[in-house]
N, C-alpha and C positions, 0 to 999 in steps of 0.2 A: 177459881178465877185468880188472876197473878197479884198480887199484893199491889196496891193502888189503884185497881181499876175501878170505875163508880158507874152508877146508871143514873141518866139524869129524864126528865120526862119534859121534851120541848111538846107542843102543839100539839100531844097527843104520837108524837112517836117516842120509843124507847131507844134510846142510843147511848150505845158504851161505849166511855172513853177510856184507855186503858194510860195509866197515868207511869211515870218512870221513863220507860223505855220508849212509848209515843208508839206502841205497835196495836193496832186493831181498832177499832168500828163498827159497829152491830145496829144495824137500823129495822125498825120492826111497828109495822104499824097495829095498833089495837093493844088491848093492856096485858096485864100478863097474867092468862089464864092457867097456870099450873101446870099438873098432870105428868110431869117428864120426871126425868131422873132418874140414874141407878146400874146398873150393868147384871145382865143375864147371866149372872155367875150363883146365885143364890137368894134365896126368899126372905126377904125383912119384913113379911107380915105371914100370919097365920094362913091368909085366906087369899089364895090368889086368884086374878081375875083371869075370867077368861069371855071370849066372844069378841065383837065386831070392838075395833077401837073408837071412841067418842071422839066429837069434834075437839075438847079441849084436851082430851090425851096428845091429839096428835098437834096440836097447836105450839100448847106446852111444851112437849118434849121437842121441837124442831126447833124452837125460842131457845129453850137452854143451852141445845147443842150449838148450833149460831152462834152466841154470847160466848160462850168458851172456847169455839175456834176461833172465832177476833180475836176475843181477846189473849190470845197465843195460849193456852190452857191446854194442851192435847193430851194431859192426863185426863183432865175433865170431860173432855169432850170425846173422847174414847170411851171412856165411863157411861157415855149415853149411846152405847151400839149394842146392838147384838155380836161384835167379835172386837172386844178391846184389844188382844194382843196383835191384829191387823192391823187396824184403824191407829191405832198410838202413832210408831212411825212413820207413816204417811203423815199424818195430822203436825207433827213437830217439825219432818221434815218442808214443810209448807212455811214455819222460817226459817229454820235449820241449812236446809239443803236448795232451797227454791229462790231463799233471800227475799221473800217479800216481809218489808218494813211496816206496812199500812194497808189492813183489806177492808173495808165497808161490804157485810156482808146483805142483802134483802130480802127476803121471801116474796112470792105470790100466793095469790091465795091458794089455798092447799085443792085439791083435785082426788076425793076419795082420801086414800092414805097418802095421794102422793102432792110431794111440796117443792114448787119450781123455786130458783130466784139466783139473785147476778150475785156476781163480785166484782166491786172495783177494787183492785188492788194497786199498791206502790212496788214496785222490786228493785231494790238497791244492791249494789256490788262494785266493790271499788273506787267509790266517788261518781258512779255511772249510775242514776233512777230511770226510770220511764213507768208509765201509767201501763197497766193489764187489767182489761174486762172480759168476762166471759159467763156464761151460765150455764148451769148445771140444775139438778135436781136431787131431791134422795127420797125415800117411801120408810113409812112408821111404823113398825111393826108391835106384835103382841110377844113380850118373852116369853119362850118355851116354860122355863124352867120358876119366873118371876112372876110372870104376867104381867109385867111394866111396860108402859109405851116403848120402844127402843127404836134408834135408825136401824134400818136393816142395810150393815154393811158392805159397801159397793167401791174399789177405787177412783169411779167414776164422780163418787161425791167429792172429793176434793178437784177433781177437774174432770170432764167428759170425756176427755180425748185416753185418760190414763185406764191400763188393764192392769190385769194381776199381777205382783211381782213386778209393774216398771214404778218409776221413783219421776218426782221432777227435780230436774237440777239450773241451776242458775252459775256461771263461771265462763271462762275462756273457753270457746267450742273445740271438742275433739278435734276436726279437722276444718281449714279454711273452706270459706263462703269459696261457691262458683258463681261466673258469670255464663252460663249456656248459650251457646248460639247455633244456629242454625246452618246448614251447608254454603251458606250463602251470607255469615255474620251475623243476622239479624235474633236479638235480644230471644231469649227462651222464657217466660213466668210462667209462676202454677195460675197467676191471677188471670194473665192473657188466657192460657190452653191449660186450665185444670184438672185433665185427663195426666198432663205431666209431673204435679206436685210431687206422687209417688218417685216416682223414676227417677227426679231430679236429686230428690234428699237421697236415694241409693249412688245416683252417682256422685255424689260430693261427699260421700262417702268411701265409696272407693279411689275415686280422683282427686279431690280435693289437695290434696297435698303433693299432688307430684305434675299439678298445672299454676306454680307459682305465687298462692294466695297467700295472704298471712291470717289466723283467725281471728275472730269478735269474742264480742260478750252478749250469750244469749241465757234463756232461761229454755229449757228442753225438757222431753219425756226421754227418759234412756231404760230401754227393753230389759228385761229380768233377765236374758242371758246374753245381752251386748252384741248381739248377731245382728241385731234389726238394723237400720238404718235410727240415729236419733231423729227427734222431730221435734223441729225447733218449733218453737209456740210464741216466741218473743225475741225482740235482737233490743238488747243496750245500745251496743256500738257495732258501728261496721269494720269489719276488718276491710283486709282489701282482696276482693275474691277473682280467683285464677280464672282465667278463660277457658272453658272448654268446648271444642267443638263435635257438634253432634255430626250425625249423616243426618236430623231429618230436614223436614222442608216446611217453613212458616206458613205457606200457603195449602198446602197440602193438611197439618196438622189443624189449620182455622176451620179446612171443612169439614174436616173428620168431629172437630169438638160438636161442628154445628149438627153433623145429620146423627151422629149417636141422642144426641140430646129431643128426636122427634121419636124414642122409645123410652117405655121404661126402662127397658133392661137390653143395653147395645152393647157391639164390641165390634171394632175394624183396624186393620192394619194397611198398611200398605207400604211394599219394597221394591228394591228395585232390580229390576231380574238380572241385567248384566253385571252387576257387583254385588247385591244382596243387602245393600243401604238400608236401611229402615227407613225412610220418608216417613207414616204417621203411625202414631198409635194414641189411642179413643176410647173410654169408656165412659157406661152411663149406666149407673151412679159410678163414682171414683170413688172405690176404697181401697183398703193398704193391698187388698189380692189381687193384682192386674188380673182380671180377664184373659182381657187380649193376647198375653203374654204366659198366663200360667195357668188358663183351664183348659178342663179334660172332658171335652164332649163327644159322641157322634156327629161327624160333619156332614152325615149324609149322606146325599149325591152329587154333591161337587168331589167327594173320595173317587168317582169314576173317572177321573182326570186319571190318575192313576193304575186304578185298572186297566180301559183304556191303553195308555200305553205301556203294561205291562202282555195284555191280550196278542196288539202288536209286534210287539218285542219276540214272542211266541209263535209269529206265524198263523194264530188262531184267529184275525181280523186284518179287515184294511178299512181305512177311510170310507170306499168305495165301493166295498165288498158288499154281501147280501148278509142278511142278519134278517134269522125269526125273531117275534119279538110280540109273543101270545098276550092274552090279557094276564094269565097267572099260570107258573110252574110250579112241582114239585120238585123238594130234592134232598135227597135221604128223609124221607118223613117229615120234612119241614114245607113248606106251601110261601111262594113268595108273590104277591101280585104288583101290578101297576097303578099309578094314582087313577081312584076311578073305574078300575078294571080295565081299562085303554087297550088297544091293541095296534098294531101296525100292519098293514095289510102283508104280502106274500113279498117278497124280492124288494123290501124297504132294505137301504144301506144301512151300514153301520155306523155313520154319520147321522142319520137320520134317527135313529136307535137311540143316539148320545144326545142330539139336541133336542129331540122328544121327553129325554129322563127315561128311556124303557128299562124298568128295572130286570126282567124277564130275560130281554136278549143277555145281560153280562152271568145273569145266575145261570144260565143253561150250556155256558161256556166253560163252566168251573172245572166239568170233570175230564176234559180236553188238555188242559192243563198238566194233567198226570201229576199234580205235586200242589197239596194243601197250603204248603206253607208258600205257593210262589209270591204271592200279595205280599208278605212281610221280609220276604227278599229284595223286591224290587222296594219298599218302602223303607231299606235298610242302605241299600248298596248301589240305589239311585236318585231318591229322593231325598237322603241323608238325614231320615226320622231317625230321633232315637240316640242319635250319636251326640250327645254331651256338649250341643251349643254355647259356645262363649262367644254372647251379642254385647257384653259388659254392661247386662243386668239381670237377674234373676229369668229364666224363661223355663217351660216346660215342653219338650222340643218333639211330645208326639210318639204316638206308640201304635204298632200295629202285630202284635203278640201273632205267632205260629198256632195256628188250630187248629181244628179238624170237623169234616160233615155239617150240617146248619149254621155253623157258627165259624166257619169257614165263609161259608156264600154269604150269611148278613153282612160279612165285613167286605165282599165287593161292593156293595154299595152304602158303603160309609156306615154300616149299622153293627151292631152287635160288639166288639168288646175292641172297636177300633176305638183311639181316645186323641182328638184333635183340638187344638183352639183355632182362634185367626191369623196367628202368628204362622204358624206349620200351613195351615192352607192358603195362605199368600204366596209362601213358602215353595209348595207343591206347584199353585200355577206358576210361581217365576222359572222353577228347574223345567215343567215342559214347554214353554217358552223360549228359553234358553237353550235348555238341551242338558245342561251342567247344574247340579247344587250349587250355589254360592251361598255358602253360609249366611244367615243375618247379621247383621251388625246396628249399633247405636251410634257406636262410637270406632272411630277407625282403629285397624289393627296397631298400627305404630307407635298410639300411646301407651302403649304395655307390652306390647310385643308379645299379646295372649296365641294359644296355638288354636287356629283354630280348624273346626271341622271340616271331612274332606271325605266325600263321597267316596265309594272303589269306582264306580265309573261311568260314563254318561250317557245320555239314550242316545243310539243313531240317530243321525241326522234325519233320516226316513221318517225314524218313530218321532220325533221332536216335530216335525213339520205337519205329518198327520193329524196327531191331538192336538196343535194347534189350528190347524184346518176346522176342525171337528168342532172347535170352542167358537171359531168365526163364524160356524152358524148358529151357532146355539143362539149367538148375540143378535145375529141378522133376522133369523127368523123361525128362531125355538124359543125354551121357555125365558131365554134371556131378552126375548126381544124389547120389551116393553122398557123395563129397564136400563138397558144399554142405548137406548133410540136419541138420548139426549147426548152421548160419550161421539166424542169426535177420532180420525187418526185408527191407526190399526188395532182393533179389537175384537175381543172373544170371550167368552164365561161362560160357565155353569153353575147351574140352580142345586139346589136342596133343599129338603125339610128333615129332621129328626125326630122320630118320636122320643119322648124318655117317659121314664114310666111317672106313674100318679100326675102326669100332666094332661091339660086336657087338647091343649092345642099345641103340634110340634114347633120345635122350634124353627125359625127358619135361618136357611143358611145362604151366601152367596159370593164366588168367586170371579174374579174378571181381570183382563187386562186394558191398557191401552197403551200404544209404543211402548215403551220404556217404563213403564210402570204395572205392577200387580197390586190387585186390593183384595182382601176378604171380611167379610163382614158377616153377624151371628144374630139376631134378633130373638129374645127369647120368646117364647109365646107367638112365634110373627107370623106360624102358617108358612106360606109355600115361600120357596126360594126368590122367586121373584118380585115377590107383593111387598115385604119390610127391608132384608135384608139386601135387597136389590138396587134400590135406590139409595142406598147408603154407600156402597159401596162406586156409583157413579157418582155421585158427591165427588168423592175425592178423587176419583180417577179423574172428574172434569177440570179439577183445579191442580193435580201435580202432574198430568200424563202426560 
């Protein structure tokens, strides 16, 4: 403990005041039952203990450690971990590097080994204070080597939000505060549309400094290798932060926050097919790994958007054309069937095929094709997967790998080692809609004068107008219909479900238009195309189409 600090015993609570320097606070109710102390580095008694820890082991040792992070000690309080040469730095850096002047730390009652409790703290820098509260936890462990109660060290014990290797710092922000707005001006917050928290600290990160701002005084987490975006946890002062303008759309984004938030586990986009705007992006839960934007899943049977008009493009279908379309095919040894075993009768179109979901008709069309890898050609040099997206934020832009025999045919119908999110399959419906890739975007080209992606070339007009044909019924009166019934204005989509493995129920997937807008949406766990991830995706097509 720092030379002057005392413990005084009001009303039955224990609180340290740390005297000198005015730094620290330790509140703790109940008396001081021992048992802590010492660091897993070597044994100071003969006989070390071993088994479950005591109530007052674990009381004691989270009391001592407490007391000697207030009161700025991070020798000491290091001393009480199972990893003092982690723990130290971090711990000193809390006023070192963080600039907090005064923490009031408090426990909850402990929960087995583990012990919740807040901090209020003061952070000072500059002449500039503001209050920070927050809570955290830590768990008590038995030393390997000691047997002594110890924290079991965690960077999240000094703040929840901190990982390995990042530091919190307190000073003038790398780069100026933005103000985000929307295609139309209106105010951007993570508070309003929380799906955008992420995306905003990346782009004021990258932008921040070349749309006008000047910076603040915050206290932040800054990443172990400075890649990340920092994430501010506290603002002193506000700078004066630069305008930047998005492509998306406030209204579009409000519904997106709202229909992800009726799953546990959602993801939707939605762009805009004649320029490739990003309108919204949605997940549920929001953490630092967008979804929406940078996972890698099977999309299913909304991938037959694609096929489709790849099939066309081939001369091997029309809209209008005949298509078998059995309950289940074989092909090269592999066995594909339809949801159900379904089958479509004799002289069912191909349209009919597509808005049914008949998996059968596109697998039976594979070896017509004369060339395995035609999928990942057209999913290269028309649909513009793959090609190195600069939306001006981090994205994952879609993969559809050359293969061969069973694993060729899975990926007509979105399965096997095709790897999509909702971004790419928004994507996908806006270029047949359009006819052309328009690459995504966040944020307009001009502000950076990034290069961006550009298809080799674009479907005939034929083919463009067919698979759109083809998606207007799916919505009228395939498996989209339910779904789409409430979607006003020109429209189309198709359904999906995903298996992945060790799950029990596929995911569901769902793509659709309306005018001037594309949406795709992912429900994990949600069953068929239409049932979850359907009506998510009409959400927002009702409110930006």
């Amino acid at each position: 403990m720092r030379s002057g600090a005392k413990v005084a015993v009001v009303g039955g609570v224990f609180v340290l005041v740390a005297g000198g320097i005015g730094y620290g606070a330790y509140s703790m109710v109940g008396g001081d039952d021992g048992g802590g102390g010492g660091t897993d580095t070597k044994s100071t008694s003969q006989e070390v203990k071993t088994g479950p820890l005591g109530e007052a082991e674990i009381t004691g040792t989270s009391k001592d450690f407490f007391t000697a992070w207030a009161a700025g000690d991070a020798t000491s309080a290091s001393a009480l971990t199972n990893n003092e040469s982690a723990a130290a730095p971090l711990l000193a850096g809390f006023a070192e590097d963080a600039h907090v002047s005064k923490a009031v730390i408090t426990p909850g009652p402990a929960v087995g080994t583990k012990v919740p409790f807040t901090v209020e703290a003061t952070v000072s820098y500059e002449g500039k204070s503001k209050p920070w509260s927050y809570a955290s936890e830590l768990t008590v462990v038995r030393g390997v080597t000691t047997g002594k109660a110890l924290v079991d060290w965690a960077p999240s014990v000094v703040h929840p939000q901190l990982t390995e290797g990042a530091t919190l710092r307190t000073g003038e922000s790398s780069t100026p505060q933005i103000e985000a707005v929307d295609r139309n001006g209106r105010t951007l917050t993570k508070e309003k549309y929380p799906s955008l928290g992420p995306i905003l600290e990346t782009l004021r990160t990258k932008y921040g400094s070349e749309v006008g701002g000047t910076p603040g005084i915050e206290t932040w987490i800054e990443s172990a290798d400075g890649k990340a975006p920092d994430k501010t946890l506290l603002t002193l002062a506000k700078g004066k932060p630069g305008k930047l303008r998005t492509t998306l759309d406030a209204d579009a984004q409000a519904a997106a926050e709202g229909a992800v938030k009726k799953f546990g586990q959602a993801s939707v986009v939605a762009v805009k097919p004649s320029t490739g705007a990003i309108r919204a992006v949605a997940n549920n839960p929001v953490t630092e790994f967008n979804v929406a934007l940078q996972g890698k899943q099977a999309p299913g049977s909304t991938l037959k958007i694609m096929t489709a008009a790849m099939l066309i493009e081939k001369g091997l279908a029309t809209a209008n054309g005949a298509t078998e379309c059995p309950k289940d095919v074989m092909y090269q040894g592999n066995s594909f069937h339809n949801l159900d075993h379904f089958a479509l009768p004799d002289g069912s179109t191909f349209t009919q095929s597509f808005a049914k979901s008949c998996n059968t008709a596109f697998i039976k069309l594979i070896d017509d094709t004369k060339d395995d890898a035609a999928l990942a050609k057209e999913a290269r040099d028309v649909f513009g997967i793959g090609l190195d997206w600069k939306t001006g934020v981090v994205t994952a832009d879609g993969s559809v790998p050359e293969e061969a025999g069973g694993v060729a045919a899975a990926q007509y119908i979105g399965q096997g080692t095709v790897q999509m999110n909702v971004l790419n399959m928004a994507s996908i419906t806006a270029t047949a809609r359009n006819g052309t890739f328009r690459q995504p975007v966040i944020v307009p080209q001009s502000l950076d004068n990034r290069q961006l992606a550009t298809a080799s070339r674009s479907l005939p007009a034929q083919v463009s107008q067919q698979v759109t044909q083809m998606m207007r019924a799916t919505a009228a009166w395939g498996t989209g219909r339910d779904a789409m019934a409430s979607v006003g204005g020109d429209k189309g989509a198709k359904t999906g479900s995903a298996e992945v493995d060790g799950q029990g129920t596929s995911n569901s997937w769902f793509t659709g238009f309306s005018n001037d807008l594309a949406a795709a949406a992912v429900v994990q766990s949600g069953g068929h195309g239409g049932d979850a991830a359907g009506p998510v995706v009409a959400d927002v097509l009702r409110a930006g189409g």
